[in-house]
Structures are given as C-alpha cells and as structure tokens.
C-alpha positions as CSV (number, residue, x, y, z in Angstrom):
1,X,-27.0,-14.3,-53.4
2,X,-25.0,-16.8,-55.2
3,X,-27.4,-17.9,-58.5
4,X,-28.3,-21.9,-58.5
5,X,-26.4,-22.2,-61.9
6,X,-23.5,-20.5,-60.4
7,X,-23.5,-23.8,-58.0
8,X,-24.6,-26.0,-60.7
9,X,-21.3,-24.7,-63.1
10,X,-19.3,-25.2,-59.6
11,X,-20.7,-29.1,-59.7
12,X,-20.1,-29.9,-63.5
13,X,-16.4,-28.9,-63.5
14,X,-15.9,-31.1,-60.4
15,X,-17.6,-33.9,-62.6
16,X,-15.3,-33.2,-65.7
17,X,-11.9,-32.3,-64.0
18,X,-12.3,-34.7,-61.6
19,X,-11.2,-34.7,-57.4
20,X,-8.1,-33.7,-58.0
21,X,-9.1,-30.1,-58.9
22,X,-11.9,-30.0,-56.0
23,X,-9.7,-27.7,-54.1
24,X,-9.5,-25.0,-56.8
25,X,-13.3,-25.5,-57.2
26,X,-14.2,-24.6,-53.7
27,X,-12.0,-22.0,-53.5
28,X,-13.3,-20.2,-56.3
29,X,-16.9,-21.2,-55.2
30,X,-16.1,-19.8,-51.7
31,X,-14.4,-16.3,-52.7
32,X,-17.7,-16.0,-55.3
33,X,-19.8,-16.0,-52.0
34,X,-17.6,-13.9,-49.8
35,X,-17.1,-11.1,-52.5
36,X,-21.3,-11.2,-52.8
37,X,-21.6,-11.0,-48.8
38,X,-18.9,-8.4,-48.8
39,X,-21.0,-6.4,-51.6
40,X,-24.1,-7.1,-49.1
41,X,-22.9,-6.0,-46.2
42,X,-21.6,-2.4,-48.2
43,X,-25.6,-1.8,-49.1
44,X,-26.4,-2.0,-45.7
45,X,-24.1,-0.1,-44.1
46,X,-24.6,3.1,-46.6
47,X,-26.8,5.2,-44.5
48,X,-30.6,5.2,-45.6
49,X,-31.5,8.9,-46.7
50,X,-34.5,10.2,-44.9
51,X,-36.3,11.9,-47.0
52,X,-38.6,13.6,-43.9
53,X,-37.3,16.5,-42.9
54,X,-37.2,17.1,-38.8
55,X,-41.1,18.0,-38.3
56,X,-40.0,20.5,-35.8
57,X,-38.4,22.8,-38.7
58,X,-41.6,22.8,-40.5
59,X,-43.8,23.6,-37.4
60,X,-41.2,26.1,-37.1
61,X,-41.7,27.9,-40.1
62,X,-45.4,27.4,-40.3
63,X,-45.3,29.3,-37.0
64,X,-43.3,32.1,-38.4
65,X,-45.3,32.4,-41.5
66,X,-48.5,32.7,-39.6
67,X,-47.0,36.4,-38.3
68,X,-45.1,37.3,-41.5
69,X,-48.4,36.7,-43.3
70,X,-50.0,38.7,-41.0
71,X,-47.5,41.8,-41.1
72,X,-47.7,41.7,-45.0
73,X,-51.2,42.0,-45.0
74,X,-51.6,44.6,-42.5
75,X,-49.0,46.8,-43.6
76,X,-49.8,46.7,-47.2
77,X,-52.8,48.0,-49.0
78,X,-54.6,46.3,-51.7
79,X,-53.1,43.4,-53.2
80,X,-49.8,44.3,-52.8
81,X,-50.0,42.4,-49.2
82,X,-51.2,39.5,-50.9
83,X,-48.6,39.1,-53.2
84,X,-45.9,39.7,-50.2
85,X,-47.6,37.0,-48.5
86,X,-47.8,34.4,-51.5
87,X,-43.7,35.5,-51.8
88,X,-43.3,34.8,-48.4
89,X,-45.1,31.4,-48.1
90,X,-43.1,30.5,-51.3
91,X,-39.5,31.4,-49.4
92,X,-41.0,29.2,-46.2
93,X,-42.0,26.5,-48.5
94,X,-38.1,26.3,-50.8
95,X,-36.5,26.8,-47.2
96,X,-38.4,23.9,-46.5
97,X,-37.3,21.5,-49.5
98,X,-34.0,22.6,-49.5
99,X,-33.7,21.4,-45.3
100,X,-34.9,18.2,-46.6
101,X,-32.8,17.7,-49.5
102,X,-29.5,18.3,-47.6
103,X,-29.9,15.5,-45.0
C-alpha cells in the first residue's frame, strides 16, 4: 500500500517545482505503486504451507500401530513389551511430524 505521506511528499514537490516537473512526479509516484503491487502480488502467489498433514497418513499409521502394539505386547514378557510398544508409538508419531514438515 502506498503510505499517505508518500502521496503527500508526491503533492509538495509539485507545489515547489512547479507544473513543469508534474510529469517526473507522476512517474515516479506511479512506478512507487507498481513496484508495491508487483511485491503484492509475489506474497500471494508463494504457495501457503499447510501445516496439516493428509489425515489419511495418520489414520494410516494409527491403524498400523494398533497391530504392532499388539504384537509387542504379546510376544514379549514383562515390561519389555511395553517398552517396544512406547518405541514403536514414538517411531509412528516422528514418522508422523516428519510427513508434515516436508509438505
């Protein structure tokens, strides 16, 4: 957006150089506003990161951690199935961030 006193500064040097420079003026007043619209239209035509990932891909991998939770705590006694579990949820979960970070 071109500022008020950018318009203002525009209008005093046409009052103290007189008519004869009102060309240069405008000119300079009109390339102002085209280099702002130019720098407009470049932020809106960089593409807007999403920062949700595809909820499919996390359904996905809650569905696959549902088994792989249960395999580790089947197959493993005591706490050592817990622990391949928490491991595995934390792999799911870093998959996960690192799907979402990429887009």
């Amino acid at each position: 957006m071109v500022e008020r006193q950018d318009v203002e500064a525009a209008l005093e040097t046409r009052r103290e150089l007189g008519a004869a420079y009102e060309p240069e003026i405008v000119d300079a007043m009109v390339e102002k506003i085209e280099k702002r619209l130019d720098e407009r239209q470049r932020e809106r035509s960089l593409p807007a990161r999403s920062h949700h990932g595809d909820p499919r891909v996390l359904l996905g991998s809650i569905a696959l951690g549902i088994p792989v939770t249960a395999v580790a705590l089947s197959n493993a006694p005591g706490g050592g199935g817990v622990v391949v579990a928490i491991i595995a949820w934390i792999a799911i979960a870093l998959a996960n961030i690192a799907y979402s970070q990429r887009r």
